[in-house]
mmCIF file of the C-alpha atoms, coordinates in Angstrom:
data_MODEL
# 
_entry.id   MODEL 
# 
loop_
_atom_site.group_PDB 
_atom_site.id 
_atom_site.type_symbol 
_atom_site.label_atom_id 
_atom_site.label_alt_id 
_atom_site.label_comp_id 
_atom_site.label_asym_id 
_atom_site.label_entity_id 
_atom_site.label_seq_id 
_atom_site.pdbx_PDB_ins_code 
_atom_site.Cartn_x 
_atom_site.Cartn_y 
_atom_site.Cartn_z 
_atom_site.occupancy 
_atom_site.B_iso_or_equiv 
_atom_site.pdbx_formal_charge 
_atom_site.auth_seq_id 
_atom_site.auth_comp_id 
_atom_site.auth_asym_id 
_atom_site.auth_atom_id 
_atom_site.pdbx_PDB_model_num 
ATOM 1   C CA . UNK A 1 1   ? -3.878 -52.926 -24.281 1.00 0.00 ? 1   UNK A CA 1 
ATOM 2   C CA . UNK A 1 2   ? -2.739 -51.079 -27.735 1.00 0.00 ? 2   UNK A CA 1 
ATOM 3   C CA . UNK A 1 3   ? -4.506 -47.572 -25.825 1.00 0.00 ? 3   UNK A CA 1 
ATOM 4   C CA . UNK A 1 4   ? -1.820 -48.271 -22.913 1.00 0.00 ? 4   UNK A CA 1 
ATOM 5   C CA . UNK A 1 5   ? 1.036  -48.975 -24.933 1.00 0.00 ? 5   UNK A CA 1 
ATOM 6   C CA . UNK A 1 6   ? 0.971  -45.510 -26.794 1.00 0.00 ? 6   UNK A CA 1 
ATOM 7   C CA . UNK A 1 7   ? 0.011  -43.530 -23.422 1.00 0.00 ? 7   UNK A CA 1 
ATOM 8   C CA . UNK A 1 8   ? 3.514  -45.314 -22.120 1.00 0.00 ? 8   UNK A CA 1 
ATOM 9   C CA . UNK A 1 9   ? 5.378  -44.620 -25.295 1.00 0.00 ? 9   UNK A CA 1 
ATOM 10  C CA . UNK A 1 10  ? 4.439  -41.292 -25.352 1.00 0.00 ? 10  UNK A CA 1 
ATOM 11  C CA . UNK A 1 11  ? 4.653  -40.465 -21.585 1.00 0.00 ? 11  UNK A CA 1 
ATOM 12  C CA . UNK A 1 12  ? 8.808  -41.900 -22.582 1.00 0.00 ? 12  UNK A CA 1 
ATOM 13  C CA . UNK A 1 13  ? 8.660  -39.276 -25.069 1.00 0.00 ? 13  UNK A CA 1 
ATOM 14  C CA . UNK A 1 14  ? 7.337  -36.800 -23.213 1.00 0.00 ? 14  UNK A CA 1 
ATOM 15  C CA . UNK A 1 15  ? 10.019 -37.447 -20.575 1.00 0.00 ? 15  UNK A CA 1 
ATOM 16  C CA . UNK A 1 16  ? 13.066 -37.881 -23.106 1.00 0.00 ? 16  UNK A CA 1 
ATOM 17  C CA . UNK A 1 17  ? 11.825 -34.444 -24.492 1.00 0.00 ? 17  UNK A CA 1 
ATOM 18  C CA . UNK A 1 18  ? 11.759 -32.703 -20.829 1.00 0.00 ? 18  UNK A CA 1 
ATOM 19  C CA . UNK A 1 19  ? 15.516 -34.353 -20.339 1.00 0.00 ? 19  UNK A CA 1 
ATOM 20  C CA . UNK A 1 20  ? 16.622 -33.239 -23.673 1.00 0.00 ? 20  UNK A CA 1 
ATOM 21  C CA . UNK A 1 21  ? 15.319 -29.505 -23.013 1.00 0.00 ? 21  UNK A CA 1 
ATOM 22  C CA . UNK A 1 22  ? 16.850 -29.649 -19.561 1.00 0.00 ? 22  UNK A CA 1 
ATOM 23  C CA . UNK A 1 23  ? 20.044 -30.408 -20.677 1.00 0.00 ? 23  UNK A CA 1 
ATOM 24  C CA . UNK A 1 24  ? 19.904 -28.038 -23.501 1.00 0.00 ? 24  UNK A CA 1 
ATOM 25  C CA . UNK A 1 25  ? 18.767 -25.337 -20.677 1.00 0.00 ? 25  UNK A CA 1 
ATOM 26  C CA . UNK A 1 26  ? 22.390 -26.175 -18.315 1.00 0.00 ? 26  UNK A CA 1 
ATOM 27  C CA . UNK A 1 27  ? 24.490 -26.268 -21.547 1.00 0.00 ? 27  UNK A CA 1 
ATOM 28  C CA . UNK A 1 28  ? 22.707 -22.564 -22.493 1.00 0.00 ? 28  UNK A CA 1 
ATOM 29  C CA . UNK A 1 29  ? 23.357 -21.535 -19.309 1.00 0.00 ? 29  UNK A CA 1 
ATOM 30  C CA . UNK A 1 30  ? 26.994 -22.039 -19.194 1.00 0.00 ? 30  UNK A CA 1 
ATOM 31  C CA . UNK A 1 31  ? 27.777 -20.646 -22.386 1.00 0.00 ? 31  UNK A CA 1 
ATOM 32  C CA . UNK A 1 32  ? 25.877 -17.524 -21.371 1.00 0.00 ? 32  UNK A CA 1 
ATOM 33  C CA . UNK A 1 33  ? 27.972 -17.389 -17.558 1.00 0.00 ? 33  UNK A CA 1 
ATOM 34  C CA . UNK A 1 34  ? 31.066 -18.428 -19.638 1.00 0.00 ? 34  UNK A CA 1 
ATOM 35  C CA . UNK A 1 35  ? 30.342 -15.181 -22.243 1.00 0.00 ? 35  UNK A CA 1 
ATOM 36  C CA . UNK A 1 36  ? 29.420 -12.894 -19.100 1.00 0.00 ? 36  UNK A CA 1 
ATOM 37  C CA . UNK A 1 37  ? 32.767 -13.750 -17.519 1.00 0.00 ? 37  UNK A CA 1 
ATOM 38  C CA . UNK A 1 38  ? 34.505 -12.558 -20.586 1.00 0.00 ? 38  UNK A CA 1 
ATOM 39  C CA . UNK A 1 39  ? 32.794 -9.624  -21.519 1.00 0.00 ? 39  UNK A CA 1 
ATOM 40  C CA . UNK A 1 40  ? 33.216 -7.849  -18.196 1.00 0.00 ? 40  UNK A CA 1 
ATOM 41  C CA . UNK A 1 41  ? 36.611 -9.382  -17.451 1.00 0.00 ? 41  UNK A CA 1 
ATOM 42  C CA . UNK A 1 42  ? 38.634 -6.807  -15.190 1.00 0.00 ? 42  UNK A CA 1 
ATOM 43  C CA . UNK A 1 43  ? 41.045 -5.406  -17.522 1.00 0.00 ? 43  UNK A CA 1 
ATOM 44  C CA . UNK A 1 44  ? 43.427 -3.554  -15.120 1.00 0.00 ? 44  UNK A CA 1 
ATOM 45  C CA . UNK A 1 45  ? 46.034 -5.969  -14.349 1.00 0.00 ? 45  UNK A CA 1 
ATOM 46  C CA . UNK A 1 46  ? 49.684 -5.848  -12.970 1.00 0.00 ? 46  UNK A CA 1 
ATOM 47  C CA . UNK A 1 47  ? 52.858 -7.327  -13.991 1.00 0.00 ? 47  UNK A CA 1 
ATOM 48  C CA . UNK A 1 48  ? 55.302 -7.783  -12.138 1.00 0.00 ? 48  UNK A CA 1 
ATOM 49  C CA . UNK A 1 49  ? 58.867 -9.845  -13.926 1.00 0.00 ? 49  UNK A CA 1 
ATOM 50  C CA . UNK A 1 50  ? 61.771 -10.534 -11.688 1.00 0.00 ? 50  UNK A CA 1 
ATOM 51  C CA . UNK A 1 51  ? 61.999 -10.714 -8.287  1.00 0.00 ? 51  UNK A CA 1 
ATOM 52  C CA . UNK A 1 52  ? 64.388 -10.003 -5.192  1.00 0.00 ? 52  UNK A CA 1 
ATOM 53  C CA . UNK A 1 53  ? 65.542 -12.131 -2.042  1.00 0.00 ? 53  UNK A CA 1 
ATOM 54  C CA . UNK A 1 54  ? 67.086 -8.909  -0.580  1.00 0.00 ? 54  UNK A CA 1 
ATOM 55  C CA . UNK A 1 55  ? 65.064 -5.895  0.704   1.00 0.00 ? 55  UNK A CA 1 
ATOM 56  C CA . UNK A 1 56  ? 66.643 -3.046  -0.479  1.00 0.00 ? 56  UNK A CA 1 
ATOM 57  C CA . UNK A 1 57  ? 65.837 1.197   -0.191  1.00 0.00 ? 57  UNK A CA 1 
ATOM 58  C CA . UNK A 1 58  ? 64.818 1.985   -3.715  1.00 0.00 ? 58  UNK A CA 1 
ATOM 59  C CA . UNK A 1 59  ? 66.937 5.572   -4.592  1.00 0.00 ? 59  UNK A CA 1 
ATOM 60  C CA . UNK A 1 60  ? 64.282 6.152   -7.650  1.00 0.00 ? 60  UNK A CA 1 
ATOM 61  C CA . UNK A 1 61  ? 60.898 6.865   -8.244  1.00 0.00 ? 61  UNK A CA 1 
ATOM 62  C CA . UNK A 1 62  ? 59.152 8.515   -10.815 1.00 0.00 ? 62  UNK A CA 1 
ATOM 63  C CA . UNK A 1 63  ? 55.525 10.199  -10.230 1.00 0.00 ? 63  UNK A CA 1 
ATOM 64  C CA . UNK A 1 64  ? 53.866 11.541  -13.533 1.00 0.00 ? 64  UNK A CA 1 
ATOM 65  C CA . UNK A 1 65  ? 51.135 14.745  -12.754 1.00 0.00 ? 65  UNK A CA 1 
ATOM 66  C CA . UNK A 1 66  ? 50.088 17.200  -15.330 1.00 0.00 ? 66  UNK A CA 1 
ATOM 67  C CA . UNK A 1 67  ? 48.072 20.325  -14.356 1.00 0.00 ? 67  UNK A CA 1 
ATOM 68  C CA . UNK A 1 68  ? 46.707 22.759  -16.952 1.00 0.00 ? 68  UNK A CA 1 
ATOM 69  C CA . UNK A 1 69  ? 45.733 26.764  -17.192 1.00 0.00 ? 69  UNK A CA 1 
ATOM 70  C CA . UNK A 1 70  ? 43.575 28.267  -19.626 1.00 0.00 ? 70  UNK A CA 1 
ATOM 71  C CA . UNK A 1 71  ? 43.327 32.308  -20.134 1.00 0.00 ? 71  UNK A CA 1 
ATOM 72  C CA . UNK A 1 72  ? 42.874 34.226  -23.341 1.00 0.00 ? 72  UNK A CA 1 
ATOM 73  C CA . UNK A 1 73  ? 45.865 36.097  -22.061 1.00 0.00 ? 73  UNK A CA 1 
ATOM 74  C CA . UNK A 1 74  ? 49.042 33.532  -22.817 1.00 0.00 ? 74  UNK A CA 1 
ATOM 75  C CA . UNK A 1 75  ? 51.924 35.533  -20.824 1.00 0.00 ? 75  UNK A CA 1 
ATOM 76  C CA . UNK A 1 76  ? 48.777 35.196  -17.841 1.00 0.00 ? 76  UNK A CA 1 
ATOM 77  C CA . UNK A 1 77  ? 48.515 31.626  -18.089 1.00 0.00 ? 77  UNK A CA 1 
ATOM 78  C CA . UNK A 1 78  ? 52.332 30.799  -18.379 1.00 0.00 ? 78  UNK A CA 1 
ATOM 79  C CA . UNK A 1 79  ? 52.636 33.283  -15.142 1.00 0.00 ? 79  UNK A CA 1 
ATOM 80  C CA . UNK A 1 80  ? 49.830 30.925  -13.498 1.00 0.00 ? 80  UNK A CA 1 
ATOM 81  C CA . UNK A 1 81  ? 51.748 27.892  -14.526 1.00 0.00 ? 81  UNK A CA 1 
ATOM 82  C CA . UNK A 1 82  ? 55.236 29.028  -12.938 1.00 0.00 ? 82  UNK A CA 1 
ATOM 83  C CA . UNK A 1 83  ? 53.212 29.777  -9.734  1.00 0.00 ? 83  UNK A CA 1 
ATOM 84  C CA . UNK A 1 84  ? 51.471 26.192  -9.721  1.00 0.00 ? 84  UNK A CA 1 
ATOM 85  C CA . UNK A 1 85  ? 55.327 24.533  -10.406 1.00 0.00 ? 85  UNK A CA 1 
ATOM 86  C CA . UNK A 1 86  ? 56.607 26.802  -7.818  1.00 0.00 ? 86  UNK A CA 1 
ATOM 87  C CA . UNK A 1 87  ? 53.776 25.479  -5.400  1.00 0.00 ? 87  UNK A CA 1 
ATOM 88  C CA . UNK A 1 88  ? 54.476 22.116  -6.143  1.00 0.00 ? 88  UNK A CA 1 
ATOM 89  C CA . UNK A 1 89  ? 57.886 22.178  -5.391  1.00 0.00 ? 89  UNK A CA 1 
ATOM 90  C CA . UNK A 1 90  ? 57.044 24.192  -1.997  1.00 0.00 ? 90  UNK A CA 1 
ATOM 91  C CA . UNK A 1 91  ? 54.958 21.150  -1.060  1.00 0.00 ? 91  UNK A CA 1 
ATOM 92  C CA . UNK A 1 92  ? 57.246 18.242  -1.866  1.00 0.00 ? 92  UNK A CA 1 
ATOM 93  C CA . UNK A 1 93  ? 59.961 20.123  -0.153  1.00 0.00 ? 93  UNK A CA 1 
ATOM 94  C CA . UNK A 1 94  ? 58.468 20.328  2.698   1.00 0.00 ? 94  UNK A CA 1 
ATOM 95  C CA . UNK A 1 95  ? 57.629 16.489  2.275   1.00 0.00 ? 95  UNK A CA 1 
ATOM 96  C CA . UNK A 1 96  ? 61.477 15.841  2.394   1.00 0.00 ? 96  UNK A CA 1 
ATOM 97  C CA . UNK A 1 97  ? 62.289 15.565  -1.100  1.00 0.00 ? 97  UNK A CA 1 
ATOM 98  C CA . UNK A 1 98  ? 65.090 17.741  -2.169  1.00 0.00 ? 98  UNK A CA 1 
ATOM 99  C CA . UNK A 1 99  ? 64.534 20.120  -4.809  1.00 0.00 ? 99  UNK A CA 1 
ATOM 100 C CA . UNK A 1 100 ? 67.410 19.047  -7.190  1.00 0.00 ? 100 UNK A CA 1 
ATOM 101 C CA . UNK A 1 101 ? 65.503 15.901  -7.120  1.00 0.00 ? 101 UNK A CA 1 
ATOM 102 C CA . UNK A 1 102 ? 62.125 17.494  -8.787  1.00 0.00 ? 102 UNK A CA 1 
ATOM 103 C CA . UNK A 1 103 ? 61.713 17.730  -12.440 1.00 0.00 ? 103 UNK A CA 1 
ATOM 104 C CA . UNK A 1 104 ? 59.373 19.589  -14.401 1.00 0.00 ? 104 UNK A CA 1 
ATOM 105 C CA . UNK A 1 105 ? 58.859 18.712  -17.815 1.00 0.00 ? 105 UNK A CA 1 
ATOM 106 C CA . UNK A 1 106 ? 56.627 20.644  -20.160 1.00 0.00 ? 106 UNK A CA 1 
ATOM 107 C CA . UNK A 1 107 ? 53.976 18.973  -22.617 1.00 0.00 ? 107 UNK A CA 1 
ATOM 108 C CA . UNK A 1 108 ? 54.425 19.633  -26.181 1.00 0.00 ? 108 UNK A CA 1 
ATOM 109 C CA . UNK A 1 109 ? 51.070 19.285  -27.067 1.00 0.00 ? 109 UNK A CA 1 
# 
């Protein structure tokens, strides 16, 4: 009878062990999904404050481009750069924006 007491205790233990590492296993497991979710969180996000009740024509919008020339030549590469502004314009004129509207900024970098 003592022989069969112990096999029962220790079959209990056995199973309070297995039940105790399975539960360890789930809890491990969403602290490793909960982690992965952070890490490669998406970044990129939009705000938007206010709001309107109205649709309205917007008269403004800004678009920011930057194009580049390299030559050992600078008076070359400043003549390639007025010819890329004046294409630029050529194309958004012919887009329908008016060419008051386009401004050309230069980098001071």
């Amino acid at each position: 009878m003592n022989d069969s007491l112990q096999k029962r205790r220790f079959q209990n233990f056995n199973l309070l062990g297995l039940a105790l590492i399975a539960v360890a296993l789930v809890i491990g497991a969403f602290v490793i999904a909960g982690a992965y979710k952070y890490k490669f969180k998406n970044t990129q996000t939009i705000r938007v404050t206010g709001s309107a009740g109205v649709d309205f024509t917007s008269d403004l919008i800004v678009w920011n481009g930057s194009y580049s020339r390299n030559d050992y030549d600078l008076k070359a590469a400043y003549a390639q750069l007025k010819s890329d502004e004046n294409n630029i314009k050529s194309y958004l004129t012919r887009k329908g924006i008016k060419q008051s509207e386009i401004y050309f900024f230069r980098s001071k970098n």
